[in-house]
C-alpha positions in Angstrom: 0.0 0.0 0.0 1.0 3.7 -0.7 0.5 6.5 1.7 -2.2 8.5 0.1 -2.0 12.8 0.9 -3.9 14.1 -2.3 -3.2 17.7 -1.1 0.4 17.5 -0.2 1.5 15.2 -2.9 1.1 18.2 -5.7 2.5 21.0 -3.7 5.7 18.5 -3.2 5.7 18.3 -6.7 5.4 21.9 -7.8 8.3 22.5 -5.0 10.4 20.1 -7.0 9.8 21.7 -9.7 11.2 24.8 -8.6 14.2 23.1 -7.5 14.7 21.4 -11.1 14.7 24.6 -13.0 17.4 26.2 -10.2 19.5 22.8 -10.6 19.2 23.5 -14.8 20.0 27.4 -14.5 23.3 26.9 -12.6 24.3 23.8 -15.0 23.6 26.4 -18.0 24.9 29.4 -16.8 28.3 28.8 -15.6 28.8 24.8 -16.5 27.5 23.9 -20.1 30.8 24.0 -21.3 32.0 20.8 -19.5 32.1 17.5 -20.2 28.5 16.1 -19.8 29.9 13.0 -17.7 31.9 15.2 -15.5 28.7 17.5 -14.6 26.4 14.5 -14.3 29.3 12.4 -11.9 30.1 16.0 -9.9 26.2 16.7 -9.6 24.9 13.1 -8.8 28.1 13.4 -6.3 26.3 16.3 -3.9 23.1 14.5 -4.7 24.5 11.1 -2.5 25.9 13.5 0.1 23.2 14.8 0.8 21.1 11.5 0.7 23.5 9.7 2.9 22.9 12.9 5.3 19.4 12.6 5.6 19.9 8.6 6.0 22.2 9.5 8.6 20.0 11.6 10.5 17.1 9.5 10.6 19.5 6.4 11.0 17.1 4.2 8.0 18.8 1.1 6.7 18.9 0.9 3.1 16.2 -1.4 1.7 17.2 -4.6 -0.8 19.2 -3.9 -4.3 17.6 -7.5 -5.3 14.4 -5.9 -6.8 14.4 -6.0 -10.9 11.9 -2.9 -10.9 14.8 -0.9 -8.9 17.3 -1.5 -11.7 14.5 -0.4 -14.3 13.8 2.3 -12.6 17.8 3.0 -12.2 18.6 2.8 -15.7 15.2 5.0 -16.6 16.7 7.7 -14.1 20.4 7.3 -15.8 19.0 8.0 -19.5 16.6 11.1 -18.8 19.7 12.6 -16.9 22.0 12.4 -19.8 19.4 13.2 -22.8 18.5 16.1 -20.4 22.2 17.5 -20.0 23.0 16.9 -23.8 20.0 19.3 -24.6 20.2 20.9 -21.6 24.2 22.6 -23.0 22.8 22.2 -26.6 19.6 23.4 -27.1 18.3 26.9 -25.9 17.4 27.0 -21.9 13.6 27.4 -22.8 13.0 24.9 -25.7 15.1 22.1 -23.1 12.9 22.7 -20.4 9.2 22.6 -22.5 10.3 19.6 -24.4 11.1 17.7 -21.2 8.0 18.9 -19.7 6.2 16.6 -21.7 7.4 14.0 -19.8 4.0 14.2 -17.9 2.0 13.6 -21.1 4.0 10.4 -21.3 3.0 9.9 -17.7 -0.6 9.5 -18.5 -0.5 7.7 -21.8 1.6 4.9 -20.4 0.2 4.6 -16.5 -2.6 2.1 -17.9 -0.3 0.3 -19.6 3.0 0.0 -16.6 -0.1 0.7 -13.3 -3.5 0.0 -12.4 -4.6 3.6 -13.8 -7.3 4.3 -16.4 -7.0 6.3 -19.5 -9.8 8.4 -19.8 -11.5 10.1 -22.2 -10.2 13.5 -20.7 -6.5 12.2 -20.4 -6.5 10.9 -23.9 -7.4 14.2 -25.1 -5.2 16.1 -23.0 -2.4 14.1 -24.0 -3.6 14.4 -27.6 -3.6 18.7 -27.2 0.4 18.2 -25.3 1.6 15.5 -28.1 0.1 18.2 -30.9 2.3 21.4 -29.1 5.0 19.5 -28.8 5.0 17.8 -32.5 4.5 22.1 -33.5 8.1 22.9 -31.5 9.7 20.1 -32.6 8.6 20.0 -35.9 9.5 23.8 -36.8 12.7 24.2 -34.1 14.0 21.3 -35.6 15.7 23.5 -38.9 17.8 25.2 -36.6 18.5 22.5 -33.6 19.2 19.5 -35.8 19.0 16.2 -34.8 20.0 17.4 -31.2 16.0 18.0 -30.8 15.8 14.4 -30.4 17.2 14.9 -27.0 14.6 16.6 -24.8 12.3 13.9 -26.1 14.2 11.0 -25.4 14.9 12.8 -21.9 10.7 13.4 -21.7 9.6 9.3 -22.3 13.2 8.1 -20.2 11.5 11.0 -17.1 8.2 9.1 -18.0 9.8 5.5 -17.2 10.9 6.7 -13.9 8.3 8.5 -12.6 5.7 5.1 -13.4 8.6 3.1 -11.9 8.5 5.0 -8.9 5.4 4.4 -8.2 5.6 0.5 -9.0 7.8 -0.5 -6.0 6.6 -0.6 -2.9 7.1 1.4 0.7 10.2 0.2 1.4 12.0 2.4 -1.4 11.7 5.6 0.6 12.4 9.0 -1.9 15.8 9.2 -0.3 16.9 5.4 -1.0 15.5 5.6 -4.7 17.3 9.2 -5.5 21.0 7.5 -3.4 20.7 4.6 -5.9 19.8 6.2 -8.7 22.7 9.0 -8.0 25.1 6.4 -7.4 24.4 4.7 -10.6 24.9 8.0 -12.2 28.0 8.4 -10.5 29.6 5.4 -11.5 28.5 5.5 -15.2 29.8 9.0 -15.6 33.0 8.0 -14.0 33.3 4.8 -16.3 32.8 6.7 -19.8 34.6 10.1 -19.3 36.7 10.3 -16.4 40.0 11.4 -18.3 38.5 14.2 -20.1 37.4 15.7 -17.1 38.3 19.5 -16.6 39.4 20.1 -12.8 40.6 23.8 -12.9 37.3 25.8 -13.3 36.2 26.5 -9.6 33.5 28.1 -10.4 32.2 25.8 -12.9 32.9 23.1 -10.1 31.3 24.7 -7.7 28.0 25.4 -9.9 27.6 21.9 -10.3 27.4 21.2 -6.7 25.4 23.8 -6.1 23.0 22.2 -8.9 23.7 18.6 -7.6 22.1 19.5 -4.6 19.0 21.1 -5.9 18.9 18.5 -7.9 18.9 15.9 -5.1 16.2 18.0 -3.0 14.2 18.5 -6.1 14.0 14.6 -6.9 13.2 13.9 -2.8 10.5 16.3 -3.7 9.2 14.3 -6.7 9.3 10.7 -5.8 7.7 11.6 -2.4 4.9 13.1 -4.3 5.0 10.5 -6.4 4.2 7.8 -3.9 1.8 9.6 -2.1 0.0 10.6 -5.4 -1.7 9.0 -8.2 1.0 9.5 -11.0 -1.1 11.1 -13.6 -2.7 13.4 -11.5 0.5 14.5 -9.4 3.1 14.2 -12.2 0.7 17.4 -13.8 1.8 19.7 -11.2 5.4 19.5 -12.5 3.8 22.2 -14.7 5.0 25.1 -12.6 8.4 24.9 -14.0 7.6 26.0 -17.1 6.7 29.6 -15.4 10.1 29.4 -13.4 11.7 28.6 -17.1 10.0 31.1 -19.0 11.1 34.1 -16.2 14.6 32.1 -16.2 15.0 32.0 -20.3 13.8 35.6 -19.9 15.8 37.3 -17.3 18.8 35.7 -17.3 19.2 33.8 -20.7 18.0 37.0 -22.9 16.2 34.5 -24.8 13.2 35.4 -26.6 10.3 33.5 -28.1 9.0 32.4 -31.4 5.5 32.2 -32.7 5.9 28.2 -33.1 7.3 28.2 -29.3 4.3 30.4 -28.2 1.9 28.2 -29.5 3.5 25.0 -28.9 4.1 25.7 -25.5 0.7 27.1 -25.0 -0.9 23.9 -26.2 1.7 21.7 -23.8 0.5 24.2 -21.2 -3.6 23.4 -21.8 -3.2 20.0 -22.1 -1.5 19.7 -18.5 -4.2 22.1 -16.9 -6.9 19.7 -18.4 -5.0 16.8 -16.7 -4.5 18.9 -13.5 -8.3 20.3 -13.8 -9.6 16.6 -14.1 -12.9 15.4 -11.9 -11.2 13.3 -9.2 -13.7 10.4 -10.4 -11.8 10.8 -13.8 -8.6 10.4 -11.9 -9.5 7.2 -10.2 
């Protein structure tokens, strides 16, 4: 059984979202320019310190590594971090974050098929508005990004995986065992494909990633939290508030201004998550 808090579930999940978009402006900023293993091993790095803090404190034992949905859910976790970074110090701040987001359209389409959830009529068609916003900004930002496009998509159905796997295993994965593994996992694969290329004399670069490693760790104890004390598809929703931390971000401290295809692409991947959010509760169920 989960714990069930249908009120704070969401507002965990909009505070993670906060913590996402910080964790993506420092990466951007002042650390796009290093290798992506280093900033994933040096961020996933703060992320374990500060998990094996909190485990620390509370003095929890670590639950079982024998659990195949664990691994699944590992490898998920591992795949949306790197497609993420790769458009993350590719793509423009903006277009990164509002292609990922539709990681929650995924979310919905697939709970039926990895959970116990029904796809209603009312999530099909919000899915339907998201996938048609998205297919505009990828369809038309595509001349100028490339194949690198590909990215925050892959990133978006990877996020998808883990957020259904999340809610697949049981109580005895607490948010702060699932986000150590996961961060050690990250940790290891990053030091097994690019350790030597790592540069080690930017401080500042450095020390942005571990400032973003540990929003990053707070902002996934955030999410899997909500996560298994919510019905995914109607939590995973409220991960919408990050698109008005990204758009004030892109804005204020990017410079970046938007396109017609953005506006309305976004706009439709915006409607389609209030529909989902807006939902009956009976339609939910």
């Amino acid at each position: 059984m989960h714990l069930s808090h249908p009120r704070t579930a969401p507002a965990l999940m909009a505070l993670g979202a906060f913590f996402l978009v910080a964790n993506d402006t420092f990466v951007k900023l002042y650390a796009s320019h290093l290798p992506t293993n280093q900033i994933i091993a040096v961020r996933s790095l703060a992320t374990v310190a500060c998990c094996i803090v909190i485990l620390w404190y509370r003095r929890t034992p670590l639950p079982s590594l024998r659990n195949r949905d664990l691994f699944i859910r590992t490898g998920f976790t591992i795949a949306n971090v790197y497609a993420f970074v790769i458009a993350l110090v590719s793509l423009p701040f903006s277009l990164a974050v509002f292609i990922d987001l539709t990681n929650i359209l995924f979310v919905a389409l697939l709970a039926p098929m990895v959970l116990t959830e029904r796809l209603t009529l009312g999530k099909l068609g919000a899915v339907t508005i998201g996938m048609l916003g998205a297919g505009i900004m990828l369809s038309l930002e595509a001349v100028a990004s490339g194949w690198l496009i590909l990215f925050p998509l892959l990133s978006a159905l990877m996020g998808a995986g883990r957020e259904l796997w999340t809610r697949r295993l049981g109580p005895e994965y607490s948010a702060v065992a699932l986000t150590l593994y996961a961060s050690i996992g990250m940790v290891i694969v990053g030091v097994f494909l690019g350790v030597g290329d790592w540069a080690l004399n930017d401080s500042l670069a450095l020390a942005a990633v571990l400032a973003a490693g540990l929003c990053h760790g707070v902002a996934m104890l955030l999410i899997t939290t909500a996560l298994q004390w919510g019905e995914a598809s109607f939590v995973a929703p409220f991960r919408l508030t990050s698109l008005l931390w990204a758009v004030i971000v892109a804005w204020a401290v990017f410079g970046e201004s938007f396109t017609a295809s953005q506006m309305l692409g976004g706009g439709l991947i915006i409607c389609a998550l209030l529909v989902l959010t807006l939902l009956p509760k009976d339609n939910r169920r």
